[in-house]
KOLTIKOL-574405 format. One record per residue (C-alpha): residue number from 0; residue in three letters; x, y, z. Coordinates in steps of 0.1 Angstrom, whole numbers, plus 5000, padded with zeros to 4 digits. Last residue first. Layout:
<pts>
{NUM; ALA; {X; Y; Z}} ...
</pts>
This chain:
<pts>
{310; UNK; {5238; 4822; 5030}} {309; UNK; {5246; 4835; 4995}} {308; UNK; {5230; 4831; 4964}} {307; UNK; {5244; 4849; 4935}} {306; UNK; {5219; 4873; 4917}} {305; UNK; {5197; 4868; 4891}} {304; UNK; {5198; 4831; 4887}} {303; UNK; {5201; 4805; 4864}} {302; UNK; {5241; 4796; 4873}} {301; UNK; {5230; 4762; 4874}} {300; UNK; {5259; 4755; 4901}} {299; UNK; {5244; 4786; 4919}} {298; UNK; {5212; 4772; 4921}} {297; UNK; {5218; 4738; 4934}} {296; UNK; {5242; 4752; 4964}} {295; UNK; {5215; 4777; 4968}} {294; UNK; {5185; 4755; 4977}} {293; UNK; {5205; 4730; 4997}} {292; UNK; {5217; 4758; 5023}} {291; UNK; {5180; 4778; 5019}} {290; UNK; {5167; 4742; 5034}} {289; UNK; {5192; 4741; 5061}} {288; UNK; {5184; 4778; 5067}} {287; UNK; {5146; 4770; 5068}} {286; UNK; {5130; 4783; 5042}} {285; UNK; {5109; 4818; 5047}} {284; UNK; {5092; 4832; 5016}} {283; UNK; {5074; 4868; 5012}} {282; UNK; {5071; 4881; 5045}} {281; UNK; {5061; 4918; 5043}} {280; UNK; {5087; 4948; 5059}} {279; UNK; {5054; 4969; 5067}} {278; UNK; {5050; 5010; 5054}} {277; UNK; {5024; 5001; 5027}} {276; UNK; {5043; 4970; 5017}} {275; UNK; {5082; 4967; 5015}} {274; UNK; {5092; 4934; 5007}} {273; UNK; {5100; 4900; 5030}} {272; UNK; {5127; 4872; 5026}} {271; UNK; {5138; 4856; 5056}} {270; UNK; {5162; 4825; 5060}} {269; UNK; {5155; 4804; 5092}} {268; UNK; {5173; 4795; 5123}} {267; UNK; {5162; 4770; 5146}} {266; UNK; {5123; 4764; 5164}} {265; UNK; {5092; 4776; 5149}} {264; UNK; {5064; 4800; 5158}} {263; UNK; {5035; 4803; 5142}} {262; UNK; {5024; 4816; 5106}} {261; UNK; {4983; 4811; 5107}} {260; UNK; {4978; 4823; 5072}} {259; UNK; {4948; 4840; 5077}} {258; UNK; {4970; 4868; 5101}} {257; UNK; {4983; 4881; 5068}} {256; UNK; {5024; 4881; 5073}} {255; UNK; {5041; 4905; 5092}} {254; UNK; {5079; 4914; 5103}} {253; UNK; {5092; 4926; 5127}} {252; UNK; {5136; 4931; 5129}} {251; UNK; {5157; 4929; 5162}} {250; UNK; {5192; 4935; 5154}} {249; UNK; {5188; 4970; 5155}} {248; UNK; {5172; 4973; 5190}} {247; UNK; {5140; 4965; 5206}} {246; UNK; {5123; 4979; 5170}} {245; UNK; {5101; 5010; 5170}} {244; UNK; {5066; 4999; 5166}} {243; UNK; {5049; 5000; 5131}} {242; UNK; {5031; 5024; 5108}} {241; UNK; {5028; 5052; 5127}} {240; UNK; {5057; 5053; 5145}} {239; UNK; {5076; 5052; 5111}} {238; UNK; {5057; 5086; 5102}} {237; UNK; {5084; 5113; 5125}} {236; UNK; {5110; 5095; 5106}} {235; UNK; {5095; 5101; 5069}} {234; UNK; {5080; 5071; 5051}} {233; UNK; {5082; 5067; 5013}} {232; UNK; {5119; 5059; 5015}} {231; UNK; {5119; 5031; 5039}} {230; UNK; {5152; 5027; 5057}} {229; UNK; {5175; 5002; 5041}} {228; UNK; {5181; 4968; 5053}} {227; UNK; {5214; 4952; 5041}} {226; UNK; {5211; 4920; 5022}} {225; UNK; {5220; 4888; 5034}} {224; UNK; {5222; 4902; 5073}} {223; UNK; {5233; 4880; 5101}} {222; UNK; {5225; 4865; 5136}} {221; UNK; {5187; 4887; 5130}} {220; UNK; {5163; 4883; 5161}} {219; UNK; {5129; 4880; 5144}} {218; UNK; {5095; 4899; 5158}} {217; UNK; {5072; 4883; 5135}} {216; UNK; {5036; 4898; 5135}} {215; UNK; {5008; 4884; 5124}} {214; UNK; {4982; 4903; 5104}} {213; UNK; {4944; 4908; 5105}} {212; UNK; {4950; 4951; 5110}} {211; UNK; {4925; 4953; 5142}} {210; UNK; {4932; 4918; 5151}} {209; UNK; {4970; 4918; 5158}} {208; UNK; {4984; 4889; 5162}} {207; UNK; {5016; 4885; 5186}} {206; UNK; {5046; 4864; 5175}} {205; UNK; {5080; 4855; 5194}} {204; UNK; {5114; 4855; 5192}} {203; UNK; {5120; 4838; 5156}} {202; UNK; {5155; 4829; 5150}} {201; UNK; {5175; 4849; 5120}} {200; UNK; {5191; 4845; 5086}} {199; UNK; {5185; 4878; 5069}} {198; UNK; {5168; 4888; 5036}} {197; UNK; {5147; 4922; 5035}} {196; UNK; {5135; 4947; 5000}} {195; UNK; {5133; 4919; 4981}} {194; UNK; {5149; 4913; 4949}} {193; UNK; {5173; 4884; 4948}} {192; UNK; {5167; 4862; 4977}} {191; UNK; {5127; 4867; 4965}} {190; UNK; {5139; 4856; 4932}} {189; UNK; {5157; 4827; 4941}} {188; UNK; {5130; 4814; 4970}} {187; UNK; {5104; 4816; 4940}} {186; UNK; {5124; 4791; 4921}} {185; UNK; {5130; 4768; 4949}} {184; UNK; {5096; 4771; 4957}} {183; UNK; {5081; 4794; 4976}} {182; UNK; {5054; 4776; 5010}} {181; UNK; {5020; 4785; 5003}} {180; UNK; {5007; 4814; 5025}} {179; UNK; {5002; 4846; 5007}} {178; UNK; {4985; 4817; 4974}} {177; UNK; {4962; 4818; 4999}} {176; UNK; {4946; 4852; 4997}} {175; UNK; {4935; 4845; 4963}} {174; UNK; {4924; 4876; 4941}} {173; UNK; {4906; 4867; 4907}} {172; UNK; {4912; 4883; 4876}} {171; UNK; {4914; 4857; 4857}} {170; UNK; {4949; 4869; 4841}} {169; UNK; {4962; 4867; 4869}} {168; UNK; {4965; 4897; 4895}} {167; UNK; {4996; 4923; 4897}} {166; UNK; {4998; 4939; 4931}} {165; UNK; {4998; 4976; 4936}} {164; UNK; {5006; 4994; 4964}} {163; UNK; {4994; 5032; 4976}} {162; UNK; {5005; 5048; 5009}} {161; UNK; {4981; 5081; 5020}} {160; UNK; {4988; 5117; 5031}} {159; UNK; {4966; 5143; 5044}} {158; UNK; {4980; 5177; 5057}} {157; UNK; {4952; 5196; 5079}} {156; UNK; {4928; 5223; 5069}} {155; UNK; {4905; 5222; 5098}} {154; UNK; {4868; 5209; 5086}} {153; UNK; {4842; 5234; 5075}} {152; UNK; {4831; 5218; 5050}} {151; UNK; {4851; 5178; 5047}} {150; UNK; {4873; 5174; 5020}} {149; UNK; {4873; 5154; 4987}} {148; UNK; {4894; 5124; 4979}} {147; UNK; {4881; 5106; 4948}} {146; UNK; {4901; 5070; 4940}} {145; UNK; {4903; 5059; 4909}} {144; UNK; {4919; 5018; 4908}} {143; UNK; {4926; 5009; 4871}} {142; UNK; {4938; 4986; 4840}} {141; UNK; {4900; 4985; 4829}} {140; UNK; {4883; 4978; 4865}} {139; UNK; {4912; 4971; 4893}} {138; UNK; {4905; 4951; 4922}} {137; UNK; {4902; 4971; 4957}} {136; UNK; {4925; 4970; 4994}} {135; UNK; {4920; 4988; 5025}} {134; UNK; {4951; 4998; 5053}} {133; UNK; {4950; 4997; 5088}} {132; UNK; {4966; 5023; 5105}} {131; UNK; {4992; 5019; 5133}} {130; UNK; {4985; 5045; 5160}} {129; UNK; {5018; 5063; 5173}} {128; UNK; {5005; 5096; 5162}} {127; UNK; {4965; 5093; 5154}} {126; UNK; {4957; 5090; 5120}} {125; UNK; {4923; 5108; 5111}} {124; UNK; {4909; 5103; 5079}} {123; UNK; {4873; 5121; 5077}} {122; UNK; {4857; 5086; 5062}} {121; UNK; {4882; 5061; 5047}} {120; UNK; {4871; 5035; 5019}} {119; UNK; {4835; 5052; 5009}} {118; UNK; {4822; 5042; 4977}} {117; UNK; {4812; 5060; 4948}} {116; UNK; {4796; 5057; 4915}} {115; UNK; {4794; 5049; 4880}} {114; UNK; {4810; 5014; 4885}} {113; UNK; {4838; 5023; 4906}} {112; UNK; {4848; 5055; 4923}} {111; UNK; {4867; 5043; 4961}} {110; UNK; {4865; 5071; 4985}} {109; UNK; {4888; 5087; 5006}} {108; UNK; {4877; 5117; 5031}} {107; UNK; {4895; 5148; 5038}} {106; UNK; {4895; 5170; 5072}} {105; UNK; {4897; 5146; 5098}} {104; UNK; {4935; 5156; 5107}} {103; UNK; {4951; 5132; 5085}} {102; UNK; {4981; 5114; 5079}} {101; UNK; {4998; 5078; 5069}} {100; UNK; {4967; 5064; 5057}} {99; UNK; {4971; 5030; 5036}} {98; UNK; {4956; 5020; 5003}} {97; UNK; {4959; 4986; 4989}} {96; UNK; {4954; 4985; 4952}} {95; UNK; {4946; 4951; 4935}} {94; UNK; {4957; 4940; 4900}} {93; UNK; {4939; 4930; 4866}} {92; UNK; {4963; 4941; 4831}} {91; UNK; {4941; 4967; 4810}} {90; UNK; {4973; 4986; 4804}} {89; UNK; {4996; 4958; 4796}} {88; UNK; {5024; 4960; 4824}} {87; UNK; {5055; 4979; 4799}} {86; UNK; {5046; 5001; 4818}} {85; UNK; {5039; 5006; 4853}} {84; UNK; {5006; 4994; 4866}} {83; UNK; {4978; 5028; 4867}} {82; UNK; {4964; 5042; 4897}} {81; UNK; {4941; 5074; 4887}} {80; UNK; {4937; 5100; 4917}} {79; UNK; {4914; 5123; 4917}} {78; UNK; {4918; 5154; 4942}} {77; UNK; {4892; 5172; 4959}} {76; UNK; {4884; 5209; 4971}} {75; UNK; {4906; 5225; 4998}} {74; UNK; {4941; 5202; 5012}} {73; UNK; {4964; 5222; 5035}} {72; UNK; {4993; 5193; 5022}} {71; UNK; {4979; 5169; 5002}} {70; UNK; {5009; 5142; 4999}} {69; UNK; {5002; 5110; 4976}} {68; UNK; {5022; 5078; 4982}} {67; UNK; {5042; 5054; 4964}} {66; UNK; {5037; 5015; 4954}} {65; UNK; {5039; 4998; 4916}} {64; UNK; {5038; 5028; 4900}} {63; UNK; {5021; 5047; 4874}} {62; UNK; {5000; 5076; 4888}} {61; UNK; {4981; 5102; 4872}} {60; UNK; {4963; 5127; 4893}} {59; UNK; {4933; 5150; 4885}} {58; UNK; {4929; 5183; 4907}} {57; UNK; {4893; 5191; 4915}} {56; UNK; {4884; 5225; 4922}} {55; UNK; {4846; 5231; 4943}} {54; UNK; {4860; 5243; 4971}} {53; UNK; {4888; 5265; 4946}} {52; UNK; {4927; 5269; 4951}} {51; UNK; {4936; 5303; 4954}} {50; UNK; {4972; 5285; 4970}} {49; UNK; {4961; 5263; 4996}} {48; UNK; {4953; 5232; 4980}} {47; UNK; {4985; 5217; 4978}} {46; UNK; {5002; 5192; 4964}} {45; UNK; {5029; 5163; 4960}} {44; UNK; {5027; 5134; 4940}} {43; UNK; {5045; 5097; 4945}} {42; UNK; {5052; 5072; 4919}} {41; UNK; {5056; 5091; 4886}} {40; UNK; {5046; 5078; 4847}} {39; UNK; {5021; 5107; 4845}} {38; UNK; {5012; 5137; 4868}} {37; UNK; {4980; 5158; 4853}} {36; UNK; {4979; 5197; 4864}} {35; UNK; {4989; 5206; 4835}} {34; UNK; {4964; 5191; 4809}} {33; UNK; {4931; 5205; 4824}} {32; UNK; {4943; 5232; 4799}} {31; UNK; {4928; 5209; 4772}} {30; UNK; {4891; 5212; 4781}} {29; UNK; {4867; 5192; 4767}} {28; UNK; {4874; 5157; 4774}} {27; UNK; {4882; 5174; 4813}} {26; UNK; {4849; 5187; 4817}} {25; UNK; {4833; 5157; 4810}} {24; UNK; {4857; 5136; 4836}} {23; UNK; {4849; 5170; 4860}} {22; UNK; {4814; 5170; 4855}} {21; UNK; {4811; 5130; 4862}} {20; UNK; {4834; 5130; 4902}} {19; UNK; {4812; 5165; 4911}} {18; UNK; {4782; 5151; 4903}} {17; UNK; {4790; 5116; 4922}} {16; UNK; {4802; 5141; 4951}} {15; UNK; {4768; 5158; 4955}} {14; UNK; {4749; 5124; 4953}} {13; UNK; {4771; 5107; 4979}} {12; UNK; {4762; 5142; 5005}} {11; UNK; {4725; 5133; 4999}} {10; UNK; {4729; 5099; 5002}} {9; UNK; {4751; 5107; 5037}} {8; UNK; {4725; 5131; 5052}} {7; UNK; {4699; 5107; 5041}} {6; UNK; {4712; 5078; 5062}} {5; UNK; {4721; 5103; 5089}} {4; UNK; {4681; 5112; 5087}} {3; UNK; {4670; 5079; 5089}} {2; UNK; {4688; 5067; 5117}} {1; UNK; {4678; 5098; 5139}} {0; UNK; {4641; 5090; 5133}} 
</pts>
């Protein structure tokens, strides 16, 4: 009897939002002060819902960026959030949004709007300090991801924030998790040297998998830095904790990789390239440095490249 009743407690409550989500799209059409609360072309918003904001006021968001994050500070009512690929990205473009919580008191829950209706990503968020969160990815329908974040009756007004990324599909549409794991080619290798976020020579000290998030973790003594490591812009200092450990020390560096591609570890000295994702330093490629040695010399006599290759 108890498992029917929380089953209709939750359709009931799933209704209530859907109604909510469709008169405030209609709304919108028809009203053009709705206009200035709408964010375009930015990366990260800012808000709150403390000042005379409504219970039943939904705030419409407009993001167009590859990665940011969205602050609700004291949040009442619900936001919407529409992700959107930067331009010049054609706007019905496919691509996947992982969403990461960064903090949350239980007050606010996440949902996913697709297809006419709802679908719950993170229930009453609730990031404990020093707890890494696992994040929760969805494919884009007509150029975009729209999540609904509403808030809980009753619940403690506390600050909820979230990390957004965005990863450009093919044209089909269709999200491989393997493609993560295949080894970059020499081309690949020159554009990961040139724009990611991470590039050292350095020796791996050990791995440890972590189930929870599915990723492997590569904690990588650096011997020398290709391109300086800059702290994380989207992540306050009192946040870092709760997205990964603190390093050993500065020369130690983790990194992670999805925990399907079975990364091990490996003897010498290797050459690692990893982006910023959702708060993680992300492997992208890692050649060996006698490989990366070959790879450059050969590059950098084509003079093809975006940036001189160094080792």
């Amino acid at each position: 009897m108890a498992l029917c009743c929380k089953y209709l407690h939750h359709s009931w409550r799933l209704s209530t939002v859907n109604a909510v989500v469709f008169f405030v799209i209609l709304a919108s059409l028809a009203a053009t002060t709705a206009s200035q609360n709408v964010i375009t072309q930015e990366c990260d918003w800012t808000g709150s819902g403390s000042s005379g904001a409504s219970d039943r006021e939904v705030t419409p968001i407009y993001l167009r960026c590859t990665q940011g994050r969205v602050n609700w500070k004291l949040p009442r009512g619900a936001i919407r959030v529409v992700l959107r690929l930067p331009s010049p990205v054609s706007s019905v473009a496919p691509f996947r949004a992982c969403v990461r919580p960064l903090k949350g008191g239980g007050g606010a829950t996440i949902w996913l709007e697709k297809g006419g209706s709802l679908k719950k990503m993170f229930r009453e968020v609730r990031v404990q300090k020093g707890s890494p969160q696992s994040y929760k990815c969805a494919q884009s329908q007509n150029g975009q991801v729209v999540l609904f974040v509403d808030t809980v009756a009753g619940a403690p007004e506390r600050d909820l924030s979230f990390l957004y990324h965005l990863e450009q599909l093919p044209l089909n549409g269709v999200y491989n998790p393997e493609n993560e794991c295949k080894p970059c080619t020499m081309e690949e290798m020159a554009k990961a040297f040139c724009t990611s976020d991470f590039v050292a020579r350095a020796q791996i000290v050990r791995t440890y998998q972590n189930n929870v998030l599915q990723q492997t973790t590569l904690l990588v003594q650096v011997t020398k830095f290709l391109r300086s490591l800059q702290d994380d812009p989207t992540l306050s200092d009192e946040e870092i904790e709760n997205v990964i450990p603190a390093p050993l020390d500065e020369n130690k560096v983790r990194l992670v990789i999805g925990q399907h591609c079975g990364a091990r570890q490996g003897e010498g000295e290797f050459v690692f390239m990893a982006r910023r994702k959702l708060g993680d330093l992300t492997l992208t490629c890692a050649p060996t440095l006698d490989e990366w040695i070959r790879v450059s010399r050969k590059l950098n006599r084509k003079d093809s490249t975006e940036c001189i290759l160094t080792v």
